[in-house]
LUMZA-354384 format. One line per field, with one value per residue: residue in one letter; z, x, y of N, C-alpha, C in turn. Coordinates in steps of 0.1 Angstrom, whole numbers, plus 5000, padded with zeros to 4 digits. Layout:
! residues N
residu <- c(A,...) $
n_Z <- c(Z,...) $
n_X <- c(X,...) $
n_Y <- c(Y,...) $
ca_Z <- c(Z,...) $
ca_X <- c(X,...) $
ca_Y <- c(Y,...) $
c_Z <- c(Z,...) $
c_X <- c(X,...) $
c_Y <- c(Y,...) $
! end
This chain:
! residues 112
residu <- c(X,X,X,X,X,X,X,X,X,X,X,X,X,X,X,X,X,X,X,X,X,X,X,X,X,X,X,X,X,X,X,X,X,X,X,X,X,X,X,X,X,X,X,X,X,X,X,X,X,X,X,X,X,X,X,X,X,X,X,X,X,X,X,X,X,X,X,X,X,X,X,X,X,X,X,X,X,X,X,X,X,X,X,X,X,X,X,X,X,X,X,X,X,X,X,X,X,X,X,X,X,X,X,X,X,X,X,X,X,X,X,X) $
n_Z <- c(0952,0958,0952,0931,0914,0902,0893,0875,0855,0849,0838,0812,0786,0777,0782,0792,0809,0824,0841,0852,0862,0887,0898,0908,0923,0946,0956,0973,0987,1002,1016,1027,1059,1069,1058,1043,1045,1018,1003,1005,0991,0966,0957,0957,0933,0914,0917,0907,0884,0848,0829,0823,0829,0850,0868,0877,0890,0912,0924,0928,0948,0969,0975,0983,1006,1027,1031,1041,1059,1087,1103,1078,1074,1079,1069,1041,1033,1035,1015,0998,0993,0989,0963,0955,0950,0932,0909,0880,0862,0854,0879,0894,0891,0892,0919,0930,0919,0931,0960,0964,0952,0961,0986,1003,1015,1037,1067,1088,1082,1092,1116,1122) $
n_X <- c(2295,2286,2260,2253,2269,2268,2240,2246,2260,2241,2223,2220,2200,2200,2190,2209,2233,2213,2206,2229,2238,2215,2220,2245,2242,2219,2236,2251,2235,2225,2246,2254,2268,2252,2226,2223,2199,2203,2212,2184,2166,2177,2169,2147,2143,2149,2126,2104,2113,2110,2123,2114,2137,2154,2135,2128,2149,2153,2131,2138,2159,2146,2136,2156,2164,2141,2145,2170,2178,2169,2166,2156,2137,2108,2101,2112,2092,2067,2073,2071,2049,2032,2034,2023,1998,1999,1992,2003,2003,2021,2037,2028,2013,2043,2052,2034,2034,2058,2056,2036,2045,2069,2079,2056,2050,2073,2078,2089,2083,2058,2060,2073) $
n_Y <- c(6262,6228,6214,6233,6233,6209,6209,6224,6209,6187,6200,6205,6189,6164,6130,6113,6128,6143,6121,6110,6133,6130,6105,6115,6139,6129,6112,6124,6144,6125,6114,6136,6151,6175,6198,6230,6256,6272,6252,6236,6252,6253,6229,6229,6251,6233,6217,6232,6235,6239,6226,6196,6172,6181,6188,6162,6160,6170,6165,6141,6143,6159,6134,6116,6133,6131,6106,6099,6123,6128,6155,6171,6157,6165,6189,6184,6166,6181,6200,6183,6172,6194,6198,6178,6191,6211,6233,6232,6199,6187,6190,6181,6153,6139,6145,6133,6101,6098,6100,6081,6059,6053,6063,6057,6034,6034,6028,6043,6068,6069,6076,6097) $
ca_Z <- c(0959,0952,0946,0919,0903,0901,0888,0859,0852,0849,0827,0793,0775,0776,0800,0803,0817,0838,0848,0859,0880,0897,0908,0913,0935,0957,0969,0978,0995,1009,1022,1035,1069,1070,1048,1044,1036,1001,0997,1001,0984,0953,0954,0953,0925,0906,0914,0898,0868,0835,0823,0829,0836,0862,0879,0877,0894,0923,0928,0937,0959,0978,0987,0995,1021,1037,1032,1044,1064,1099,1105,1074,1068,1080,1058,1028,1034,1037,1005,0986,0993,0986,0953,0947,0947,0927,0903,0873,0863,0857,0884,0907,0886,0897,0933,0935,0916,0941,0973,0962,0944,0968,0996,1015,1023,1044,1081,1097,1081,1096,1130,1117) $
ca_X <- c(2288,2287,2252,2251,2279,2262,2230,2247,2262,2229,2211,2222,2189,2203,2183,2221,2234,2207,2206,2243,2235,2207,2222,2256,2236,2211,2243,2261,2233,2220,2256,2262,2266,2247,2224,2219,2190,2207,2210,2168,2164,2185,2161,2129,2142,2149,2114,2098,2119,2100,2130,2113,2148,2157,2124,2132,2167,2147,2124,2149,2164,2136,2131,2170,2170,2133,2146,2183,2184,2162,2165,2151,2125,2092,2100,2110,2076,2060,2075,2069,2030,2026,2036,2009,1990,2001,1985,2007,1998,2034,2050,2017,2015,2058,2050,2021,2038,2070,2048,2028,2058,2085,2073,2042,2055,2081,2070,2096,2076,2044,2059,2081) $
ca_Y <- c(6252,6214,6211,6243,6226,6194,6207,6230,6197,6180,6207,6198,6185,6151,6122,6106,6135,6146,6106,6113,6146,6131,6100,6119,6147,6122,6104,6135,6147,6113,6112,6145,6151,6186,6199,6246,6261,6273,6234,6236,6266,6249,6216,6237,6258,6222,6209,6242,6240,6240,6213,6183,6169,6191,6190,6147,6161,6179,6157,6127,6150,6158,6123,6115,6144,6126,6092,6096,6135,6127,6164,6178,6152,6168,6197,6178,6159,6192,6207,6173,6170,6209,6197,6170,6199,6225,6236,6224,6192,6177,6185,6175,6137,6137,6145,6119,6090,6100,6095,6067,6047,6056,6066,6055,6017,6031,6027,6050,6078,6077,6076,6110) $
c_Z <- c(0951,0943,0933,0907,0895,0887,0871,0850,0844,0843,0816,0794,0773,0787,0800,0810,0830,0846,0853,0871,0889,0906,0915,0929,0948,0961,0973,0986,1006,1022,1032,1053,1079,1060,1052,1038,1021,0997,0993,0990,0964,0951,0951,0939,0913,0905,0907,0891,0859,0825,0829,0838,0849,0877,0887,0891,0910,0933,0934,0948,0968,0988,0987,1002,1030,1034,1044,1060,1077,1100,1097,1068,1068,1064,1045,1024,1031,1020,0993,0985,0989,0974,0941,0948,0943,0914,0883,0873,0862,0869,0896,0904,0891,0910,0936,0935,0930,0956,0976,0961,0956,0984,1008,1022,1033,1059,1086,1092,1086,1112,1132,1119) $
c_X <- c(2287,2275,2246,2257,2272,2246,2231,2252,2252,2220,2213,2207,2196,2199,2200,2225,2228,2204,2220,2242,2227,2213,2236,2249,2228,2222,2250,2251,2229,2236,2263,2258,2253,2241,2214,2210,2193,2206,2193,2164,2168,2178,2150,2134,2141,2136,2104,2106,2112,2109,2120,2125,2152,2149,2125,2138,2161,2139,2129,2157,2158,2136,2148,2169,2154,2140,2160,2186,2171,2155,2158,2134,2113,2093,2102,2095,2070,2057,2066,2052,2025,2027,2026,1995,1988,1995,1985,2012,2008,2041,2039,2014,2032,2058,2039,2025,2053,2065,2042,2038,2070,2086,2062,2044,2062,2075,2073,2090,2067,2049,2071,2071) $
c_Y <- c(6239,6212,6222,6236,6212,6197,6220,6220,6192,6188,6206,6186,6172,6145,6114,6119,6144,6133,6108,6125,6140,6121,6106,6129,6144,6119,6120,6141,6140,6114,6119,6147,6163,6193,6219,6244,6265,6258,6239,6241,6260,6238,6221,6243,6244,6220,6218,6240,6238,6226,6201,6175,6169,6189,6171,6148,6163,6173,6143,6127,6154,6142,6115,6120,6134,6111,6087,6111,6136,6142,6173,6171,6154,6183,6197,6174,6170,6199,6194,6176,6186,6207,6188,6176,6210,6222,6231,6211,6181,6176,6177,6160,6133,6135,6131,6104,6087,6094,6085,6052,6048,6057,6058,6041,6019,6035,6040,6065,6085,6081,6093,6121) $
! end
């Protein structure tokens, strides 16, 4: 799968390289026409990763599929905000700064 490939890519302990997966991975998913639960499944395990990196990778990907994926956007939304309230404290300052910074300006959300 594309997006496996992409994000064993993007795990090497280097921020250029995980800066190469993530923008390589957002457009590919921004782009795609269809997006599987394994896709989901493979973004969530990013945004729990313990790599900071990774969790970066996950989290960018989250908000391409609500920014760009109509269809999956309440449930991106859903997963994201369950995040600005987990329990650990990095990935819940990532989810907050993501929603605040990236997020909340855009109109076509609230009406989502």
């Amino acid at each position: 799968m594309i997006v496996e490939g992409l994000v064993k890519q993007g795990s090497a302990d280097t921020e250029t390289a995980a800066a190469d997966a993530q923008k390589l991975l957002t457009k590919v998913l921004a782009d795609a026409p269809a997006i599987d639960e394994g896709t989901m499944d493979t973004v969530s395990v990013l945004c729990d990763d313990e790599n900071k990196l990774l969790r970066q990778v996950g989290m960018s990907c989250l908000r391409a599929l609500i920014v760009n994926h109509q269809a999956w956007r309440t449930e991106c939304l859903r997963r994201l905000l369950e995040y600005t309230v987990a329990k650990d404290e990095t990935i819940r300052k990532a989810a907050i700064r993501l929603v605040a910074n990236k997020l909340f300006g855009l109109t076509y959300l609230v009406k989502s």
